[in-house]
VODO-14858 format. One record per residue (C-alpha): x, y, z; residue in three letters. Coordinates in steps of 0.05 Angstrom, whole numbers, plus 32768, in hexadecimal, padded with zeros to 4 digits. Layout:
% VODO-14858
+------+------+------+------+
!    u !    v !    w ! resn !
+------+------+------+------+
!    X !    Y !    Z !  ala !
...
+------+------+------+------+
% end
This chain:
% VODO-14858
+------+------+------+------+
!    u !    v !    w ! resn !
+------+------+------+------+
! 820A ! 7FE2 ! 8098 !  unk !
! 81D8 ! 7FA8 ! 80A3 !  unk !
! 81B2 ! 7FC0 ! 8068 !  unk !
! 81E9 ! 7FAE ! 8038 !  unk !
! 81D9 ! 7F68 ! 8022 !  unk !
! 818E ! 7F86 ! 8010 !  unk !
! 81A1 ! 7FC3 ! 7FEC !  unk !
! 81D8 ! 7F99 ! 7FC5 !  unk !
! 81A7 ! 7F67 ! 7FB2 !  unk !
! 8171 ! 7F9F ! 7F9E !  unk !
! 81A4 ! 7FC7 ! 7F73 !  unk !
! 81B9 ! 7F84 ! 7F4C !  unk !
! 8170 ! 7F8D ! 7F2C !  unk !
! 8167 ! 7FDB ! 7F2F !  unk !
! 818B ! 800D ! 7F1C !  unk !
! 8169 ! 8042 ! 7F57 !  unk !
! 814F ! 802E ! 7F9C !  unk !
! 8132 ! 8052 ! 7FD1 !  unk !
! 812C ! 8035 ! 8019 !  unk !
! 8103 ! 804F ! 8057 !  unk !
! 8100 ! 8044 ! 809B !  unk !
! 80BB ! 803E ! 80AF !  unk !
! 8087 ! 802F ! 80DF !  unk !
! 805A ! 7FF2 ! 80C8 !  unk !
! 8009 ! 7FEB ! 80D1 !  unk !
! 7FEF ! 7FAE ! 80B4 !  unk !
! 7FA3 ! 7FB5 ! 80B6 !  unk !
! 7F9F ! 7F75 ! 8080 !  unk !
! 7FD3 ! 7F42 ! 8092 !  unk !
! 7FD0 ! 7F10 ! 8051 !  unk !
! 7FAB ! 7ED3 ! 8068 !  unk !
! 7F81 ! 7ECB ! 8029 !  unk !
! 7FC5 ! 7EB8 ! 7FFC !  unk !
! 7FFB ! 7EB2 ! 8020 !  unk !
! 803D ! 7EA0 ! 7FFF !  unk !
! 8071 ! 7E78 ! 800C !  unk !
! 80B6 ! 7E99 ! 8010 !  unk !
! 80D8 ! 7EAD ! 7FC5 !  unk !
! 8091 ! 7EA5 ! 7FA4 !  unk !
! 806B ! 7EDB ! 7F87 !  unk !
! 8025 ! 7EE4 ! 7FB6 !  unk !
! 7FE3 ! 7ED8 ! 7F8B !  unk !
! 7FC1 ! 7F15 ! 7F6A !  unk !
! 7FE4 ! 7F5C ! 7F68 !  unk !
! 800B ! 7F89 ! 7F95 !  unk !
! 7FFA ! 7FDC ! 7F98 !  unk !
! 802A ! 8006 ! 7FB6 !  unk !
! 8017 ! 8049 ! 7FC5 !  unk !
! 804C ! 8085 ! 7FDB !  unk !
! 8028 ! 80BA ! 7FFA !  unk !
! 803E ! 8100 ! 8007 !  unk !
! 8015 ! 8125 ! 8044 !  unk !
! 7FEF ! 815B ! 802C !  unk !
! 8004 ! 8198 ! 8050 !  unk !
! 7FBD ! 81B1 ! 805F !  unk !
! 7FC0 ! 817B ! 809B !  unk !
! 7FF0 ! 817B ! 80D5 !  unk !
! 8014 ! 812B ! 80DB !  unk !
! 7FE6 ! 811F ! 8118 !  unk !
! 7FA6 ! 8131 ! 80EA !  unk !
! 7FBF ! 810F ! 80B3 !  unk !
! 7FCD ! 80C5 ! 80D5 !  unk !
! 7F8D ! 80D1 ! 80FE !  unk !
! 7F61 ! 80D1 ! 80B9 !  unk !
! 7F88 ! 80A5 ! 8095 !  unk !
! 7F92 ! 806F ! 80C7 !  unk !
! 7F5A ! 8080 ! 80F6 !  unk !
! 7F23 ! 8089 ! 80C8 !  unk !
! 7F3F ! 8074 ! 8082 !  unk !
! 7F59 ! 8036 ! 8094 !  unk !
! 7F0E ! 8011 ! 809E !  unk !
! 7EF2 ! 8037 ! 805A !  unk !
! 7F31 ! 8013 ! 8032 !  unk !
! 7F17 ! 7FD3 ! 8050 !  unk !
! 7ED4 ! 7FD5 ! 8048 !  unk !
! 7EDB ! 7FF2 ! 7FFD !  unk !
! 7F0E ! 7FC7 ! 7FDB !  unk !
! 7F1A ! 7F76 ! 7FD1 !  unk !
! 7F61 ! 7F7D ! 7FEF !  unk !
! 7F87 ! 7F4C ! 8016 !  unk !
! 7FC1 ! 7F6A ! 8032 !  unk !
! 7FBF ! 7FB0 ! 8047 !  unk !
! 7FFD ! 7FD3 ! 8068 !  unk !
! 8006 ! 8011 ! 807C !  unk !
! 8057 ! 802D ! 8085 !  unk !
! 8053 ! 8074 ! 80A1 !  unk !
! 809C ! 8086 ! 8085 !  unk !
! 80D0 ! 80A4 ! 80C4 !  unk !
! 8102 ! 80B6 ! 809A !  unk !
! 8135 ! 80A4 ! 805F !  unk !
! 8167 ! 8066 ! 8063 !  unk !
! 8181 ! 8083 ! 8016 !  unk !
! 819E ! 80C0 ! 7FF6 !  unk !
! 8175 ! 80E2 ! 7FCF !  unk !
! 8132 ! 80B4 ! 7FD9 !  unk !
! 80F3 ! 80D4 ! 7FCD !  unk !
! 80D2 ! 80FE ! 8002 !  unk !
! 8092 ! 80D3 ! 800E !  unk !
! 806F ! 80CE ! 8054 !  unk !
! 804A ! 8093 ! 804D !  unk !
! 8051 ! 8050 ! 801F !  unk !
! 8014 ! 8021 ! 801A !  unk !
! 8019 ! 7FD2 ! 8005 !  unk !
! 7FDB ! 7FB7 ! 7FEE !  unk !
! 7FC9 ! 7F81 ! 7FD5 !  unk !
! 7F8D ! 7F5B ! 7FA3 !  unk !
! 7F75 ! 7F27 ! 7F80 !  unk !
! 7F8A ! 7F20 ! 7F35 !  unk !
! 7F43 ! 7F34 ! 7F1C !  unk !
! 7F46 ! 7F80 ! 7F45 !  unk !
! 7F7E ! 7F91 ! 7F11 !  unk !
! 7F57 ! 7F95 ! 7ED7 !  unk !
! 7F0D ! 7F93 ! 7EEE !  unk !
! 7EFD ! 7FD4 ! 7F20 !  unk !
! 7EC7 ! 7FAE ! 7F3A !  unk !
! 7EF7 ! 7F7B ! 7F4F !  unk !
! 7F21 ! 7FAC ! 7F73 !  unk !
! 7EE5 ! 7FD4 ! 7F9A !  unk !
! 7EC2 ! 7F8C ! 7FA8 !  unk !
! 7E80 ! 7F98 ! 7F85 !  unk !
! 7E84 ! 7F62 ! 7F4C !  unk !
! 7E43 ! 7F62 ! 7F34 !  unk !
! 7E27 ! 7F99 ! 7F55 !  unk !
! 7E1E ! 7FD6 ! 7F37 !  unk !
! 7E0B ! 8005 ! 7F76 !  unk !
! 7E39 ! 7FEA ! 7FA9 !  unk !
! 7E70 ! 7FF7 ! 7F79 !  unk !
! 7E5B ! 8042 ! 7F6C !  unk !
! 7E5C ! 8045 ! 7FBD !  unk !
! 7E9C ! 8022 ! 7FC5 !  unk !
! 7EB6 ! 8055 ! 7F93 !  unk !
! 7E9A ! 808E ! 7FAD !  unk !
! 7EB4 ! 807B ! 7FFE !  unk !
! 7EF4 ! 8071 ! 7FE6 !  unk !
! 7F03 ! 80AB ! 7FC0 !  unk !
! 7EE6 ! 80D6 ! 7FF9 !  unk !
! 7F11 ! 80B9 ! 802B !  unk !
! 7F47 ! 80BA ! 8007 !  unk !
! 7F41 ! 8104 ! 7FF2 !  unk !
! 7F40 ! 8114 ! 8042 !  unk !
! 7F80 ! 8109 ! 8042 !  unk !
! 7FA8 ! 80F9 ! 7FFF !  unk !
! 7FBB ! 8132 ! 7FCF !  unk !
! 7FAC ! 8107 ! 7F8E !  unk !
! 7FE5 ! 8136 ! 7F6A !  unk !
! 801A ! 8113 ! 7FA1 !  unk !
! 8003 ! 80D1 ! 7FA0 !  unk !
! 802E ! 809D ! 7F7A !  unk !
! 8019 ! 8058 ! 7F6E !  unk !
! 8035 ! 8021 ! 7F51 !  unk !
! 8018 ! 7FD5 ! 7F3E !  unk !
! 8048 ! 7FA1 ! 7F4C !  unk !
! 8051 ! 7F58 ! 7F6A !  unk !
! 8066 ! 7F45 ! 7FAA !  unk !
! 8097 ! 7F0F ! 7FBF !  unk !
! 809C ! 7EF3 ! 8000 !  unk !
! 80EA ! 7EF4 ! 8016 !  unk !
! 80E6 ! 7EE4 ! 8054 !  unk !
! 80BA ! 7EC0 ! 807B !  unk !
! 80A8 ! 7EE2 ! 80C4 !  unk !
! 80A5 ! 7EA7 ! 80FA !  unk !
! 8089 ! 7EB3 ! 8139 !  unk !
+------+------+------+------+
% end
């Protein structure tokens, strides 16, 4: 299994993994902070597991989230890395049943000051907007009762060349 070496390492620090196989969007590539391989990348990392919400079909579902969604998270928040893994299926027993998993990332200030994270330090009204576009969009096509999301920080392991 060519997985092996990566699920071996991952257990050696948890003691429950899940792994998907998915297909990767990355709106944001990380050009503000990049890091170097083994070092934690400036600011925070937000991942988000997202369940479809049965009142849309798949088709409906990707088209607002990645069609229409996908601009509103950009032009509402301070992030610098924004993928988007539309989950195909399963690589573990027993792993959650999620559809979608979304990395983010922001700077250090967004995880304590809201106005930080919605890019409206300072102002007042473009925050209240910001807020307001965001949780409209994201009530398209999120069920917030399904929606799990987790702060964290994210290491580069391996550099992609090209």
């Amino acid at each position: 299994m060519f997985r092996q070496p990566f699920d071996d390492a991952v257990r050696t620090v948890a003691s429950h993994m899940a792994a998907y196989l998915v297909t990767e969007s990355q709106p944001i590539p990380n050009t503000r902070f990049p890091a170097r391989p083994g070092e934690r990348t400036s600011g925070f990392s937000q991942l988000a597991f997202l369940k479809r919400p049965p009142r849309l079909t798949h088709e409906a579902w990707l088209d607002v989230w990645h069609g229409h969604h996908t601009r509103v998270a950009i032009d509402t928040q301070d992030n610098f890395l924004y993928v988007q893994n539309v989950v195909v299926r399963a690589l573990t027993h027993a792993a959650p049943g999620y559809d979608a998993i979304v990395e983010e990332c922001f700077p250090a200030a967004a995880m304590t000051d809201p106005y930080a994270f919605f890019n409206a330090v300072g102002d007042e009204e473009k925050f209240q907007r910001n807020v307001a576009q965001m949780m409209d969009s994201c009530g398209r096509f999120i069920d917030f009762d399904k929606i799990d999301v987790v702060p964290t920080s994210q290491y580069v392991v391996n550099a992609v060349r090209g």
